[in-house]
C-alpha positions as CSV (number, residue, x, y, z in Angstrom):
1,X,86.4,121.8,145.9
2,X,85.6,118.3,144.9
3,X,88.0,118.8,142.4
4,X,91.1,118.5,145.3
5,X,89.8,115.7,147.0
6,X,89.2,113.4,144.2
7,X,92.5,111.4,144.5
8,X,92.8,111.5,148.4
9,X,89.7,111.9,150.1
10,X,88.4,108.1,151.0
11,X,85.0,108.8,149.7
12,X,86.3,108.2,146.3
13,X,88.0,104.9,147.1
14,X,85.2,103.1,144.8
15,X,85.7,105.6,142.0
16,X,87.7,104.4,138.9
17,X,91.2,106.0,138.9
18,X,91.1,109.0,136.2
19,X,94.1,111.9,135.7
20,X,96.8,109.8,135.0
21,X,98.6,109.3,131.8
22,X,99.6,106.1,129.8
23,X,103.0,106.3,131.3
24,X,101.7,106.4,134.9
25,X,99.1,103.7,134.3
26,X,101.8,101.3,133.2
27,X,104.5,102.0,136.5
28,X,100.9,101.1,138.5
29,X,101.4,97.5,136.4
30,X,104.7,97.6,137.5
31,X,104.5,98.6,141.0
32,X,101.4,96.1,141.2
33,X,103.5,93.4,140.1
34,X,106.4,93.9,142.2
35,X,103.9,94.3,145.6
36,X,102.3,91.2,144.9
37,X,105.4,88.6,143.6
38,X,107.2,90.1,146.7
39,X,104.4,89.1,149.1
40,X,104.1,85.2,146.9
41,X,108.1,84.6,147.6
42,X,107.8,85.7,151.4
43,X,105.3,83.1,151.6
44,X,106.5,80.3,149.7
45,X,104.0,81.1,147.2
46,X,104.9,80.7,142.9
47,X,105.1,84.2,141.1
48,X,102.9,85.0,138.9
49,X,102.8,86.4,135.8
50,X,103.1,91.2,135.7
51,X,100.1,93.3,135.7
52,X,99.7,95.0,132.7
53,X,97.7,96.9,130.5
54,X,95.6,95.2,128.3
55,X,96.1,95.2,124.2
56,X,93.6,96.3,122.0
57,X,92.3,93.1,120.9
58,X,92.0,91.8,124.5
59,X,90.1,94.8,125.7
60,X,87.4,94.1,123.2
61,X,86.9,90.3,123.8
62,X,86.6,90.9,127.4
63,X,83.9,93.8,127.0
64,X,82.1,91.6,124.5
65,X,81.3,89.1,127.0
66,X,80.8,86.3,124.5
67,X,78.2,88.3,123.1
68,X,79.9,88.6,119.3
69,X,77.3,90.2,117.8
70,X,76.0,92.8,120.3
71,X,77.6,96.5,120.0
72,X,76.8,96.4,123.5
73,X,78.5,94.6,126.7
74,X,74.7,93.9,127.8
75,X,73.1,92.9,124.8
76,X,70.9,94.2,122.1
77,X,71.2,97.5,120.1
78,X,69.9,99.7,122.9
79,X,70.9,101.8,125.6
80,X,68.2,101.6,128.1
81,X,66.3,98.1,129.5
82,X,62.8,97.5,129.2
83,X,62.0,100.0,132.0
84,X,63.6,103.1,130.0
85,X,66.6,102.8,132.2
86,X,70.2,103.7,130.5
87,X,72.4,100.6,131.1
88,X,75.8,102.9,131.3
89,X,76.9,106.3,132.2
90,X,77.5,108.2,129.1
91,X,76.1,111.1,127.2
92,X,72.5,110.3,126.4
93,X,69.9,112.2,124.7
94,X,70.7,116.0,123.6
95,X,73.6,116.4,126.1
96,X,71.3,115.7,129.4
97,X,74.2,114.1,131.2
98,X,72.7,113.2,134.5
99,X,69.7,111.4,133.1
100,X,72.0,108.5,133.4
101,X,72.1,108.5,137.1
102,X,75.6,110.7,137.0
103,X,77.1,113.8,135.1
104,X,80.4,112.9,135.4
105,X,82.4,109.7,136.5
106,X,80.2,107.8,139.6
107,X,81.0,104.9,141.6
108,X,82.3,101.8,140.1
109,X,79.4,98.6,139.6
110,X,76.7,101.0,139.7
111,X,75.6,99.3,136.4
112,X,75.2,95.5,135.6
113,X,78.3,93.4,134.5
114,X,78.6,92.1,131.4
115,X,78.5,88.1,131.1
116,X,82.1,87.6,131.7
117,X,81.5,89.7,135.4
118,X,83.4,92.5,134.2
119,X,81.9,95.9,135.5
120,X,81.8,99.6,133.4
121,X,83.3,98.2,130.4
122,X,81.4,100.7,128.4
123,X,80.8,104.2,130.2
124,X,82.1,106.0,133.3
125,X,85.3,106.3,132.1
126,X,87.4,105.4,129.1
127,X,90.3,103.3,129.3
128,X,93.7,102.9,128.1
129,X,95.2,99.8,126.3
130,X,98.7,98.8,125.0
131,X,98.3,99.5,121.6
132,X,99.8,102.2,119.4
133,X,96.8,104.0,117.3
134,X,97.2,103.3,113.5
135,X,94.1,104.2,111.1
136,X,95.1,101.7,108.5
137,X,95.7,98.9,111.1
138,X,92.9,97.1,109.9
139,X,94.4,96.5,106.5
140,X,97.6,94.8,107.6
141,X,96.7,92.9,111.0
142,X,94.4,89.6,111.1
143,X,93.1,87.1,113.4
144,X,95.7,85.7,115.2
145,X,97.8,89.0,116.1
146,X,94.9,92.1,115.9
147,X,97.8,94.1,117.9
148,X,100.1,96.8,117.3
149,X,101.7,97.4,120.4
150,X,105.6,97.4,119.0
151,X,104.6,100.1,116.5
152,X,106.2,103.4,116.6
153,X,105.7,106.6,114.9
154,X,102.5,109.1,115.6
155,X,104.6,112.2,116.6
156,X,104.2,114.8,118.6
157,X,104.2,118.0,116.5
158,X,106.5,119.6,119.5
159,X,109.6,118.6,118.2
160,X,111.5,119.7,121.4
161,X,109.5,116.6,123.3
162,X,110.5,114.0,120.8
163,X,107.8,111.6,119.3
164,X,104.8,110.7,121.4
165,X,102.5,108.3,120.2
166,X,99.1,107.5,120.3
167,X,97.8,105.3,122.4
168,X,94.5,103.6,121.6
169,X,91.4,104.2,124.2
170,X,88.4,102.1,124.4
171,X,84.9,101.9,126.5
172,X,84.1,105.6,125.8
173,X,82.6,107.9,129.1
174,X,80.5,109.9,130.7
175,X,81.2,112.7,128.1
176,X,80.6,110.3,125.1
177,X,78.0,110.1,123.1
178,X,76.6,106.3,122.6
179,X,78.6,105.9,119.2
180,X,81.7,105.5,121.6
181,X,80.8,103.4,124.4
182,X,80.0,100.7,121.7
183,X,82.3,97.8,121.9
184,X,83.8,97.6,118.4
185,X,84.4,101.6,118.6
186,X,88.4,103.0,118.9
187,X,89.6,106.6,120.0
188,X,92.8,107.9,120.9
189,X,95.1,109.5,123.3
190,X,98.6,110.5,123.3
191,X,100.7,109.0,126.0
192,X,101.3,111.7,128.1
193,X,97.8,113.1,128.2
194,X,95.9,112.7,131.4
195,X,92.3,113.8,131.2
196,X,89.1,113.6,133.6
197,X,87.9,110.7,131.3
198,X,90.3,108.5,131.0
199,X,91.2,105.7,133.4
200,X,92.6,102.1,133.2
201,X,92.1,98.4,134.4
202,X,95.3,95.9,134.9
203,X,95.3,92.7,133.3
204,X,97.4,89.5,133.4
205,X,98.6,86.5,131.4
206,X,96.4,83.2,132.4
207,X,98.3,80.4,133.7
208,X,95.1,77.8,133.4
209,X,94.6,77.8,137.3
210,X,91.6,76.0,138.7
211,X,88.2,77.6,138.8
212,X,88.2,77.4,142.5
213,X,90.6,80.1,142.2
214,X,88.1,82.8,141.1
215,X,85.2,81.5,142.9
């Protein structure tokens, strides 16, 4: 069934990454890291600084794109372009979840980037981020430091597992209704959940290296 082959058959190679829990996305950072500073020293190369997930805050300035204002990555207050196309894969209309051009998670950069480059930052799949989920973050955090990562607490009502905590997801998916793939919008997940929905992208710490180095 497609179910089986969808972490090991190579037609999904341009799919995002989705049944894996907050635990497992983070050992990826790791293992990432380790691959690629091992490869810099064998070459004489400087290391550089670990893959990692990114916090809340980050997440949300790199889906904006610059756009502030805009509940969208793309732009505007709407969902579909001029031509009546939807702009991300989500749950549109009454629950027609195809209408989108897939009913579940499809091929990565199927849909414009946002001005930043950054593909399916709202849609597909939802992704994890570093932060702990607090409902009443918003009244003790500010500008300079939106993120709560070193927070504990949110337990687990299995007592025999010890305290698992929430782990804020943003983007929304292909099962969400437009409310959630807006940019300023924050779900949850507990840490050792791994769903069909939920996925991840690694970020690092810039080191102000030249633009050549991107282009």
């Amino acid at each position: 069934t497609e179910a089986e082959f969808n972490f090991i058959h190579e037609v999904y190679d341009d799919y995002p990454v989705v049944g894996i829990t907050w635990e497992q996305a983070n050992a990826f950072c790791h293992w990432r890291t380790h691959v690629m500073n091992r490869f810099l020293k064998a070459h004489g190369e400087p290391l550089l600084p670990d893959f990692r997930l990114p916090t809340e805050t980050e997440w949300e300035y790199a889906a904006r794109g610059g756009l502030g204002l805009s509940p969208y990555p793309w732009g505007g207050p709407y969902t579909r372009n001029m031509k009546g196309c939807f702009l991300a894969n989500f749950k549109p209309l009454r629950g027609n979840y195809s209408a989108d051009g897939g009913h579940k998670a499809i091929e990565v950069k199927k849909y414009n980037p946002n001005n930043y480059g950054l593909y399916d930052m709202s849609g597909n799949v939802a992704e994890w981020t570093s932060t702990v989920f607090d409902e009443t973050s918003s009244s003790y955090t500010n500008d300079m430091d939106g993120d709560n990562s070193n927070l504990s607490g949110n337990f687990n009502i299995d007592g025999e597992k010890g305290p698992i905590e929430r782990k804020v997801i943003r983007g929304g998916s292909w099962k969400d209704i437009a409310y959630y793939i807006q940019t300023s919008t924050r779900d949850y997940e507990y840490a050792n959940e791994s769903t069909s929905y939920i996925g991840f992208r690694c970020v690092m710490d810039f080191l102000g290296r030249d633009i050549k180095d991107f282009k």
